[in-house]
N, CA, C and O atoms as a GROMACS GRO file, in nm:
protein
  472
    1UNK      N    1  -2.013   1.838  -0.527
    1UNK     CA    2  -1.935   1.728  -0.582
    1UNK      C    3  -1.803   1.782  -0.638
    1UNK      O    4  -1.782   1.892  -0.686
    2UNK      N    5  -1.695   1.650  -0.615
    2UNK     CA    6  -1.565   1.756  -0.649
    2UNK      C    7  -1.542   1.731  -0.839
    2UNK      O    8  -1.576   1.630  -0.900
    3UNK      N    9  -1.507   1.798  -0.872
    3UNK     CA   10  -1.480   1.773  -0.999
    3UNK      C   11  -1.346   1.689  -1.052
    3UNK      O   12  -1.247   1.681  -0.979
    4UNK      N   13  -1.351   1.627  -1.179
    4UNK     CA   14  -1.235   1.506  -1.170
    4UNK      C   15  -1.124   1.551  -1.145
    4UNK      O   16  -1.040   1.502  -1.070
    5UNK      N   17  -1.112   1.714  -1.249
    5UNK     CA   18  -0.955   1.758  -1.280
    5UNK      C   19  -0.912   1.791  -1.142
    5UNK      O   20  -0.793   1.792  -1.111
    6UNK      N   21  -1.049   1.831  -1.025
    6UNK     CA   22  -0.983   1.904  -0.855
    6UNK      C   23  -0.945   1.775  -0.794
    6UNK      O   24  -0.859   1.767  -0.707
    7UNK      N   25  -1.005   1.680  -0.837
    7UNK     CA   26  -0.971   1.572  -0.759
    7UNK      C   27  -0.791   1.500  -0.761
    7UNK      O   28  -0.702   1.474  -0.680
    8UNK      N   29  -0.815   1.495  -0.897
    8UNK     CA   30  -0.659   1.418  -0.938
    8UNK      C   31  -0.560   1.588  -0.916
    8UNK      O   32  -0.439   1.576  -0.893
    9UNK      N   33  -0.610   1.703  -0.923
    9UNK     CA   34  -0.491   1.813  -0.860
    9UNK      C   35  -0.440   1.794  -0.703
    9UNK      O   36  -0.322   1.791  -0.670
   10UNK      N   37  -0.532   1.784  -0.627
   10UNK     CA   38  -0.562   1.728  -0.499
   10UNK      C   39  -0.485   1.626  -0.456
   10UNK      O   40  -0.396   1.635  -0.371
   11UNK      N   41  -0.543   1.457  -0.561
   11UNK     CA   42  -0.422   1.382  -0.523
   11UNK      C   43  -0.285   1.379  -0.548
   11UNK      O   44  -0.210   1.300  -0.491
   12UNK      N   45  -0.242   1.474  -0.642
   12UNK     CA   46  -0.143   1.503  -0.671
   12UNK      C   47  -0.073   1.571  -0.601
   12UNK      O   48   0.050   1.567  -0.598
   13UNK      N   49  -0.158   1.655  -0.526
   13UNK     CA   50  -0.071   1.708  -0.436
   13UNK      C   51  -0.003   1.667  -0.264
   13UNK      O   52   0.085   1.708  -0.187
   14UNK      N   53  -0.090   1.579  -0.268
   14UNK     CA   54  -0.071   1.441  -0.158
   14UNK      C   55   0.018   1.384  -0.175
   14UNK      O   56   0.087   1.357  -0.077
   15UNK      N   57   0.062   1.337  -0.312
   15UNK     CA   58   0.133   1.269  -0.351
   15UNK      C   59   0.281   1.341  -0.333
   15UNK      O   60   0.382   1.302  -0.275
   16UNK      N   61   0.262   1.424  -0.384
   16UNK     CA   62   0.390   1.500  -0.336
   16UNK      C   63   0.455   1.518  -0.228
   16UNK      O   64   0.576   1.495  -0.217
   17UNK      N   65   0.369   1.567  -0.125
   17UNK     CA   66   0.404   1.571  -0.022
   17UNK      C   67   0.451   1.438   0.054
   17UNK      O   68   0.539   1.442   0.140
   18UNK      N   69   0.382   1.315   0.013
   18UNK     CA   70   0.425   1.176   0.049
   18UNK      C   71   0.588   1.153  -0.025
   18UNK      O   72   0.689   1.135   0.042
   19UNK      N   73   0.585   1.158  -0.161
   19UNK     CA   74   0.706   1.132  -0.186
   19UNK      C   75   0.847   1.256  -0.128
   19UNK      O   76   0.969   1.251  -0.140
   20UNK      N   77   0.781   1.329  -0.083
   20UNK     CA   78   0.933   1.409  -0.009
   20UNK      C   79   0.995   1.308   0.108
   20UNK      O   80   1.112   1.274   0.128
   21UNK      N   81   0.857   1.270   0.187
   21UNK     CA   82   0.903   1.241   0.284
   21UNK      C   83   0.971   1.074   0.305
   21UNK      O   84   1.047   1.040   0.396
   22UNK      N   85   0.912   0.974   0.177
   22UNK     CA   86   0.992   0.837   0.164
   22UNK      C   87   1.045   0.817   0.075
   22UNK      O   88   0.996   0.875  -0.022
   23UNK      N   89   1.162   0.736   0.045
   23UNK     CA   90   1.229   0.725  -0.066
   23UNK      C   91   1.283   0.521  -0.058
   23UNK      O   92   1.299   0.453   0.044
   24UNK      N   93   1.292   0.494  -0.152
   24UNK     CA   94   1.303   0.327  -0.172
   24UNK      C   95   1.465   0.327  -0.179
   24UNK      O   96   1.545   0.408  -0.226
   25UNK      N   97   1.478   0.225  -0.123
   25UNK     CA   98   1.653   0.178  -0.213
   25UNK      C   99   1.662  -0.028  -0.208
   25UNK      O  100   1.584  -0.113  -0.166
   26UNK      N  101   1.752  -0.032  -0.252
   26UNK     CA  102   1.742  -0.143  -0.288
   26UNK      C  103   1.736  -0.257  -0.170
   26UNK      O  104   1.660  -0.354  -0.175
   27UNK      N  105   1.803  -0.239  -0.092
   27UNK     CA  106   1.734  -0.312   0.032
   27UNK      C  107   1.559  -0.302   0.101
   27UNK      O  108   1.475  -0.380   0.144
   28UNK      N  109   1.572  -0.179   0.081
   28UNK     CA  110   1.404  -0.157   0.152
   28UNK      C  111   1.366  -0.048   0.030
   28UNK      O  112   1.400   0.070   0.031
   29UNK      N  113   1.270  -0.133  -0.104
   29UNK     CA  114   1.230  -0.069  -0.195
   29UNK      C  115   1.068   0.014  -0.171
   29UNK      O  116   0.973  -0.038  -0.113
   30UNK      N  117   1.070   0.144  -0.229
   30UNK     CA  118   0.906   0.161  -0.194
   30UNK      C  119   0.804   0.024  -0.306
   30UNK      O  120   0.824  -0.043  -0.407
   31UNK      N  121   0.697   0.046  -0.205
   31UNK     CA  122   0.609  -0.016  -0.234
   31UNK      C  123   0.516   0.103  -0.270
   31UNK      O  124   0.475   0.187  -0.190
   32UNK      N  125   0.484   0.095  -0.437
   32UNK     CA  126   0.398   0.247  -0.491
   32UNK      C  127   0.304   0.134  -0.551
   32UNK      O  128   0.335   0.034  -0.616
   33UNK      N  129   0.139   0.198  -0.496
   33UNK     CA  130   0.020   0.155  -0.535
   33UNK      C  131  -0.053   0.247  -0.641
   33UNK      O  132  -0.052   0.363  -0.599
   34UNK      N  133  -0.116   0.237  -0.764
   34UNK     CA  134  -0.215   0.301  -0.810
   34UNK      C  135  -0.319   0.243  -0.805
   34UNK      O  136  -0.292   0.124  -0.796
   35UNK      N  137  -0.411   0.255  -0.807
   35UNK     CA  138  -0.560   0.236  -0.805
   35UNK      C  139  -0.646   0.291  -0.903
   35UNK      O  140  -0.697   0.398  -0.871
   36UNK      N  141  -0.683   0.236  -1.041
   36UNK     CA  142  -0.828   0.280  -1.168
   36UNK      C  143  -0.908   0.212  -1.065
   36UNK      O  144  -0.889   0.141  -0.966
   37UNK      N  145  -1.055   0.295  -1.165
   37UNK     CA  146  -1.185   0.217  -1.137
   37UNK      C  147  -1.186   0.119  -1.174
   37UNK      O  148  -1.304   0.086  -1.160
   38UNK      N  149  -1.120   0.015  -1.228
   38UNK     CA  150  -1.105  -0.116  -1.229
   38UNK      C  151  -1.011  -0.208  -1.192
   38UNK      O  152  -1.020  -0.323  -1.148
   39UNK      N  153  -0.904  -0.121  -1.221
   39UNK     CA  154  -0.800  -0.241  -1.169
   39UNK      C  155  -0.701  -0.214  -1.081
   39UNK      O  156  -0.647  -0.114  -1.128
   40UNK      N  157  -0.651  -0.241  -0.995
   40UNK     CA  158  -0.518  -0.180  -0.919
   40UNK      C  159  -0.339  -0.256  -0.958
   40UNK      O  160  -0.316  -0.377  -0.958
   41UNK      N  161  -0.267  -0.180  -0.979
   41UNK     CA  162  -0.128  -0.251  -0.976
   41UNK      C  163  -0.070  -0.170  -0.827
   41UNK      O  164  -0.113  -0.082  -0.753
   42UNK      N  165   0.047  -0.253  -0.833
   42UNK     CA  166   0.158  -0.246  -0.714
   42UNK      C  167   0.303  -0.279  -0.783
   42UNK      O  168   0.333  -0.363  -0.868
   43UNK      N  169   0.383  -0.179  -0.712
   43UNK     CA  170   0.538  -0.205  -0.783
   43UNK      C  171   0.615  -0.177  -0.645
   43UNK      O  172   0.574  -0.113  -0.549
   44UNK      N  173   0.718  -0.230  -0.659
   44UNK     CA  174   0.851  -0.234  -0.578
   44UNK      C  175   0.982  -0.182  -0.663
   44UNK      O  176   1.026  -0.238  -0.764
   45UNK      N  177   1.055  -0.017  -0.580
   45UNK     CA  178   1.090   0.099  -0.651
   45UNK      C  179   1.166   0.111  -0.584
   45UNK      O  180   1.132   0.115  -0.466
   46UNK      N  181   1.338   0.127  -0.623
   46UNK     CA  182   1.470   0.167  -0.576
   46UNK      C  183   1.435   0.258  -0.658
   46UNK      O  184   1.392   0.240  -0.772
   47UNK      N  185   1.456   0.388  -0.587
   47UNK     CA  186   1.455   0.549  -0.619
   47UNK      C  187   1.591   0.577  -0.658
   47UNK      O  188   1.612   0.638  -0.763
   48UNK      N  189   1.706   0.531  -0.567
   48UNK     CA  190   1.793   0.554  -0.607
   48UNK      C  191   1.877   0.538  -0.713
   48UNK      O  192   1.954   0.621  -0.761
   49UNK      N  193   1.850   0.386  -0.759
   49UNK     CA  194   1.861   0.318  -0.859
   49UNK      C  195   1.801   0.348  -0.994
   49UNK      O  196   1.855   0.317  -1.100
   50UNK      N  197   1.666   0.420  -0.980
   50UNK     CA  198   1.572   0.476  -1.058
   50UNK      C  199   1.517   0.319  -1.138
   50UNK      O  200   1.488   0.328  -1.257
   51UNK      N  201   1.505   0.196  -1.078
   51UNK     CA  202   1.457   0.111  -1.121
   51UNK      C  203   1.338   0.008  -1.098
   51UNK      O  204   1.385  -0.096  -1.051
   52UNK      N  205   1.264   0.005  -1.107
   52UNK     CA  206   1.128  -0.106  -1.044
   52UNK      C  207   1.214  -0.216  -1.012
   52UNK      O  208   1.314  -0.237  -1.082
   53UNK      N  209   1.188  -0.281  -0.923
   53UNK     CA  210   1.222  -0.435  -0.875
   53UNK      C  211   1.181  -0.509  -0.942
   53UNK      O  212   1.241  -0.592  -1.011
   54UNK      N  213   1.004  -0.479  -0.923
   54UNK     CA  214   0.893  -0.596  -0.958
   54UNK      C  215   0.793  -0.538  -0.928
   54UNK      O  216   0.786  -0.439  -0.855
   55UNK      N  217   0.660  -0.623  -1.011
   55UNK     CA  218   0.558  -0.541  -1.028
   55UNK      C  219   0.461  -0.602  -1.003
   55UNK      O  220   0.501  -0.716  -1.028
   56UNK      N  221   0.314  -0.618  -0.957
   56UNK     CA  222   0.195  -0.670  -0.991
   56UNK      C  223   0.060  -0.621  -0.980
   56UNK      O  224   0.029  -0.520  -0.916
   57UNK      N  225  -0.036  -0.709  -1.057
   57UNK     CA  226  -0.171  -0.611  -1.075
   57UNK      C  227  -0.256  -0.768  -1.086
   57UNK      O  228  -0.217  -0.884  -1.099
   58UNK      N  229  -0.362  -0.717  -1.075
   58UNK     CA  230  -0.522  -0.740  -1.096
   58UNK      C  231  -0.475  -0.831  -1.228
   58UNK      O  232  -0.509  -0.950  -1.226
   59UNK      N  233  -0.420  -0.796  -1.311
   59UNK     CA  234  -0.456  -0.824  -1.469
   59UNK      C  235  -0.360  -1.007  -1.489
   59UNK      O  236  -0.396  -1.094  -1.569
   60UNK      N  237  -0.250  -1.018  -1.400
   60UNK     CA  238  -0.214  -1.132  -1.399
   60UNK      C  239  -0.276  -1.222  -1.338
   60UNK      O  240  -0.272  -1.338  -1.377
   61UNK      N  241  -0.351  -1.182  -1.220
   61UNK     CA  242  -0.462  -1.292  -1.178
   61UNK      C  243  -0.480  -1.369  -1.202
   61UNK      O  244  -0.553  -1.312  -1.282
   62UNK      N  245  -0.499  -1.512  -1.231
   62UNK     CA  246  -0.530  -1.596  -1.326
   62UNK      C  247  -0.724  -1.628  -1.234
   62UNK      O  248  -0.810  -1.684  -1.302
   63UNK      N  249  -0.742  -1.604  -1.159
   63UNK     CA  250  -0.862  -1.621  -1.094
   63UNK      C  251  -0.909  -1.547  -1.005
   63UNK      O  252  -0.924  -1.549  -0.883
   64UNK      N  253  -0.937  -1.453  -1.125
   64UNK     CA  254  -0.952  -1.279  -1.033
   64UNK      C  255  -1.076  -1.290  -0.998
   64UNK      O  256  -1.133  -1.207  -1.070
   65UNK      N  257  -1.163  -1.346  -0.927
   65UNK     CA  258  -1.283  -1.342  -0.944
   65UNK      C  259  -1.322  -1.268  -0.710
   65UNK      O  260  -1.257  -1.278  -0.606
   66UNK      N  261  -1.461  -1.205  -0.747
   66UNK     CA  262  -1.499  -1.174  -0.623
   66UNK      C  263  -1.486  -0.999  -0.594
   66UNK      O  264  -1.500  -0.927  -0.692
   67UNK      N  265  -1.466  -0.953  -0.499
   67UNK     CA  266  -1.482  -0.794  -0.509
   67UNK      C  267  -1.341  -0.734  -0.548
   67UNK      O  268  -1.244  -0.805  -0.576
   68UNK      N  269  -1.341  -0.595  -0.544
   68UNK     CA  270  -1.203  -0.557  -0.590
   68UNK      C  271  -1.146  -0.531  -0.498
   68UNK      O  272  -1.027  -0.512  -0.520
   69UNK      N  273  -1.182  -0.518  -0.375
   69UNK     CA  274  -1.140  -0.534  -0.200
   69UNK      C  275  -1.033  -0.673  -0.248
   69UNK      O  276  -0.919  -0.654  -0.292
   70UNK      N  277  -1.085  -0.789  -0.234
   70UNK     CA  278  -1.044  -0.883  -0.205
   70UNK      C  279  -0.931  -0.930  -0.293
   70UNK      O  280  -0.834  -0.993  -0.251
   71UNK      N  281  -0.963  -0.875  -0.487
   71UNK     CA  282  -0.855  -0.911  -0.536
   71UNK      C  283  -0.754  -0.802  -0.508
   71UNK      O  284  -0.641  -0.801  -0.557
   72UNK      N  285  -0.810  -0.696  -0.415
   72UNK     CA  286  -0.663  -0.635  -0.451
   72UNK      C  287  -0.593  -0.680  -0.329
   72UNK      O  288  -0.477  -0.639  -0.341
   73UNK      N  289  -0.607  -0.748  -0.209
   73UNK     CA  290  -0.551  -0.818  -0.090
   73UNK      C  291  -0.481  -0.917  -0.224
   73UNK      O  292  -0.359  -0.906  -0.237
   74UNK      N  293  -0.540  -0.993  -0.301
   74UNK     CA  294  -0.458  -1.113  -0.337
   74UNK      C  295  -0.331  -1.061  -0.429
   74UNK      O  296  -0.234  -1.136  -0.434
   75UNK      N  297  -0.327  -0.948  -0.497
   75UNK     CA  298  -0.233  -0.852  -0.572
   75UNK      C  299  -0.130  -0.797  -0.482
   75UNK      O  300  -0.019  -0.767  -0.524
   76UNK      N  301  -0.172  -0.781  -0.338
   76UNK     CA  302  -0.077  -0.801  -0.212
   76UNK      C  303   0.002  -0.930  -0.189
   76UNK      O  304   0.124  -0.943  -0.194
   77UNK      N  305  -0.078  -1.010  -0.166
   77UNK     CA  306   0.034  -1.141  -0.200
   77UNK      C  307   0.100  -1.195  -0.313
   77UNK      O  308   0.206  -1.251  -0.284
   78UNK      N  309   0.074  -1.196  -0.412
   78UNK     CA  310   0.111  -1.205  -0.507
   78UNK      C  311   0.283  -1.094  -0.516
   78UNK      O  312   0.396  -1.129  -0.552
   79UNK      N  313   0.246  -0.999  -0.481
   79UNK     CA  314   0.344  -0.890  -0.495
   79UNK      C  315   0.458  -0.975  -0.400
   79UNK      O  316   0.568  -1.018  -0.434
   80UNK      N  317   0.383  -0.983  -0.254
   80UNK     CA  318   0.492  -1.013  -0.141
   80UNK      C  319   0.557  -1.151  -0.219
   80UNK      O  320   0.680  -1.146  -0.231
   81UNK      N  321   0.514  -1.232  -0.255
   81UNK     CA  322   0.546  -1.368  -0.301
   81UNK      C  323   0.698  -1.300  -0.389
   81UNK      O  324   0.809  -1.334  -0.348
   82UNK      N  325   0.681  -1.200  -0.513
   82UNK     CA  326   0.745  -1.186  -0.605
   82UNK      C  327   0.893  -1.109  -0.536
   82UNK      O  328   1.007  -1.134  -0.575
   83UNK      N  329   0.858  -1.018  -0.432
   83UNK     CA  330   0.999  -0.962  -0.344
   83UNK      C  331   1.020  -1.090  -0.289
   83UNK      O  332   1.124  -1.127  -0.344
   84UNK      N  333   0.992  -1.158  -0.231
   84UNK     CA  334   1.050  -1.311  -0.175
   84UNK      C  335   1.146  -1.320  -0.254
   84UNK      O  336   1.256  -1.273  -0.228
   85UNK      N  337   1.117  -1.383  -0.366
   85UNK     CA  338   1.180  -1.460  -0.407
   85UNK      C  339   1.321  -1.330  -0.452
   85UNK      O  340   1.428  -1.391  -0.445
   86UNK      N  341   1.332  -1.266  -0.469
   86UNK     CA  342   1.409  -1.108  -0.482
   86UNK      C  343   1.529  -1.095  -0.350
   86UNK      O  344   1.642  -1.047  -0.350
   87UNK      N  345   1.437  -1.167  -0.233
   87UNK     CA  346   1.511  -1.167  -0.115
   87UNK      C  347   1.512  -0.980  -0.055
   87UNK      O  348   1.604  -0.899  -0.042
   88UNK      N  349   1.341  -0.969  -0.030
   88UNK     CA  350   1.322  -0.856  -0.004
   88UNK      C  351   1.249  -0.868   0.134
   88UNK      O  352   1.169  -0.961   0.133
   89UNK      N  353   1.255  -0.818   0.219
   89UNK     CA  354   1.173  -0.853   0.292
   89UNK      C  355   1.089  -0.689   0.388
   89UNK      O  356   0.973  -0.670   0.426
   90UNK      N  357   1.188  -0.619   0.394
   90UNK     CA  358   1.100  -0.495   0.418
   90UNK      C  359   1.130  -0.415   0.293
   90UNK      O  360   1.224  -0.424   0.214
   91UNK      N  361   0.993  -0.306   0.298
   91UNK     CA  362   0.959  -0.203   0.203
   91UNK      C  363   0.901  -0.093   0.283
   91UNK      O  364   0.855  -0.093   0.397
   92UNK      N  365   0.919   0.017   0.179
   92UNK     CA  366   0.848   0.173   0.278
   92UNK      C  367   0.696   0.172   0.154
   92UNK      O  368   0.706   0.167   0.031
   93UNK      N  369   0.585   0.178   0.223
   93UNK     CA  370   0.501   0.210   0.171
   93UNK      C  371   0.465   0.335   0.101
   93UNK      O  372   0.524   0.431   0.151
   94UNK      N  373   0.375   0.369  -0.013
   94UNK     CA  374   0.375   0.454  -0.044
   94UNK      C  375   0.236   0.457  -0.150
   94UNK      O  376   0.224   0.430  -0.270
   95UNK      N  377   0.122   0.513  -0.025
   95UNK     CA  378  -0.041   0.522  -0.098
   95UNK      C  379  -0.056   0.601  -0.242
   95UNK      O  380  -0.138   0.556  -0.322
   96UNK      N  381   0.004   0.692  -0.271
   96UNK     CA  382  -0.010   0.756  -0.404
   96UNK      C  383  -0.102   0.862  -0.372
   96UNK      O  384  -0.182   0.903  -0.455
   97UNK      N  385  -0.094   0.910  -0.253
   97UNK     CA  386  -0.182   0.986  -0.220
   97UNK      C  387  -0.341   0.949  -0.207
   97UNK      O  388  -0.430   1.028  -0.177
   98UNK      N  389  -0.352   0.817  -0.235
   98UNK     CA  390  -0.477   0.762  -0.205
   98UNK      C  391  -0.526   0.727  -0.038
   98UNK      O  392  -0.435   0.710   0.044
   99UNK      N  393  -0.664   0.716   0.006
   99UNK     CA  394  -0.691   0.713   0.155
   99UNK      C  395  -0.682   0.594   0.186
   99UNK      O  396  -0.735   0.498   0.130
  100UNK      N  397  -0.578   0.592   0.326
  100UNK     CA  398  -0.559   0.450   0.342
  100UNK      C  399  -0.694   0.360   0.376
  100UNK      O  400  -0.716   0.321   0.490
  101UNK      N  401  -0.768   0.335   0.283
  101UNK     CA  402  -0.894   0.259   0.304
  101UNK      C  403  -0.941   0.202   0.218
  101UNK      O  404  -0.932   0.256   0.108
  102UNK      N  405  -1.010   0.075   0.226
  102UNK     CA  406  -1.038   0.012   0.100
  102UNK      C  407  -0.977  -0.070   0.024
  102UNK      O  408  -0.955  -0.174   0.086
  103UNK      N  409  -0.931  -0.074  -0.100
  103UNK     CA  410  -0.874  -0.152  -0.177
  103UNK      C  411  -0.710  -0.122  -0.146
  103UNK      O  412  -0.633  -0.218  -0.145
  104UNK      N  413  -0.668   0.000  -0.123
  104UNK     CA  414  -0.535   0.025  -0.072
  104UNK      C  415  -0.486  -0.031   0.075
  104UNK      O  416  -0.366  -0.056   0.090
  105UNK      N  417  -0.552  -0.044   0.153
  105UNK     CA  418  -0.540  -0.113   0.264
  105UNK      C  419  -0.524  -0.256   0.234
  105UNK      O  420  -0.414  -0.299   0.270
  106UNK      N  421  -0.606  -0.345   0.175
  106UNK     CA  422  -0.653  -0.479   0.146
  106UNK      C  423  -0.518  -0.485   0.069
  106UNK      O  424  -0.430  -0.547   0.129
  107UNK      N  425  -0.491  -0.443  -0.029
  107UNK     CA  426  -0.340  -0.469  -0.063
  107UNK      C  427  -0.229  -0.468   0.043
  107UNK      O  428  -0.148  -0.561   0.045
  108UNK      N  429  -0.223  -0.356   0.139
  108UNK     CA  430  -0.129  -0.343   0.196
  108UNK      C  431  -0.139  -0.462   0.285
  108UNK      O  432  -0.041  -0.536   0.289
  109UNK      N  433  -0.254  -0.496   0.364
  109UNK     CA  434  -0.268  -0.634   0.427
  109UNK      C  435  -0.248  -0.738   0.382
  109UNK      O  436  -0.205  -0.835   0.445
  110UNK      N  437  -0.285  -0.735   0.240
  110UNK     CA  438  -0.237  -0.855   0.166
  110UNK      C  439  -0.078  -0.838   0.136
  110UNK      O  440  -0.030  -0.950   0.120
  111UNK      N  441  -0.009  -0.764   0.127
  111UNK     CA  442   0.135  -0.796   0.154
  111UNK      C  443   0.198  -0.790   0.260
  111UNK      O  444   0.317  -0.758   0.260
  112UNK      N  445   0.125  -0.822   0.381
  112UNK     CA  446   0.185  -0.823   0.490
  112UNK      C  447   0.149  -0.967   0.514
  112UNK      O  448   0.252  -1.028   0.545
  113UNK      N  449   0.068  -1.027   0.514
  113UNK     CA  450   0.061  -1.162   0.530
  113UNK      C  451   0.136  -1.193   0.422
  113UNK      O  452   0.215  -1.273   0.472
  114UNK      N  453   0.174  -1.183   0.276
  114UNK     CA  454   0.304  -1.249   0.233
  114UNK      C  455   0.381  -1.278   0.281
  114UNK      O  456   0.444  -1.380   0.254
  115UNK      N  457   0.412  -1.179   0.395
  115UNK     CA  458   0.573  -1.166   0.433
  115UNK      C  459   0.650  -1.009   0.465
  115UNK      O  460   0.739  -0.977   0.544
  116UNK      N  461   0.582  -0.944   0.378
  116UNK     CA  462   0.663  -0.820   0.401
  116UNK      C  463   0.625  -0.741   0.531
  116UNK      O  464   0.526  -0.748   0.604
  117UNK      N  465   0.727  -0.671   0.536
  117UNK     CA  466   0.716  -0.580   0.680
  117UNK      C  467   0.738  -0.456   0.657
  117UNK      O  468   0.844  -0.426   0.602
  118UNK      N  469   0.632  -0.338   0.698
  118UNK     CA  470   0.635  -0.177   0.698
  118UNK      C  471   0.546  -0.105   0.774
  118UNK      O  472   0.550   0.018   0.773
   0.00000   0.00000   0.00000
């Protein structure tokens, strides 16, 4: 079994290597996911700018109810809804070094049926 501190060194180091290779700007902002054992947020990130767009999570939900698969697809729309209205329409993704599977996927699908494109 891996231990927590190898684990989060590990994703950290994923992570790194992901952020060399994409960067956000204000037309096409990254889309950066974290993922707790409970809740997931999503933000939209001009790097260049060094500023968040917009943000969303699990916790604004107003009817978070069902698996965390599913609310985190609806934290995908929710997100895509909020670049809409921003007048955003593509973004560069960016897992956090997490496996594209699961609740990170279900988000990313859920902001693609918003609207967004990546």
């Amino acid at each position: 079994m891996v231990s927590i501190k190898k684990y989060k060194k590990q994703r950290d180091k994923r992570r790194v290597r992901i952020r060399a290779k994409i960067r956000g700007t204000k037309e096409r902002p990254r889309l950066s996911v974290f993922r707790s054992n409970k809740h997931i947020y999503a933000q939209l990130i001009d790097d260049y700018g060094g500023e968040t767009l917009t943000a969303a999570s699990d916790l604004e939900l107003k009817t978070a109810s069902g698996t965390k698969t599913k609310i985190a697809a609806e934290v995908g729309k929710v997100l895509a809804e909020k670049a809409g209205k921003l007048g955003i329409k593509k973004v560069v993704f960016d897992r956090g070094g997490y496996k594209y599977h699961g609740r990170v996927k279900a988000l990313a699908e859920g902001a693609r049926q918003g609207g967004l494109k990546f």
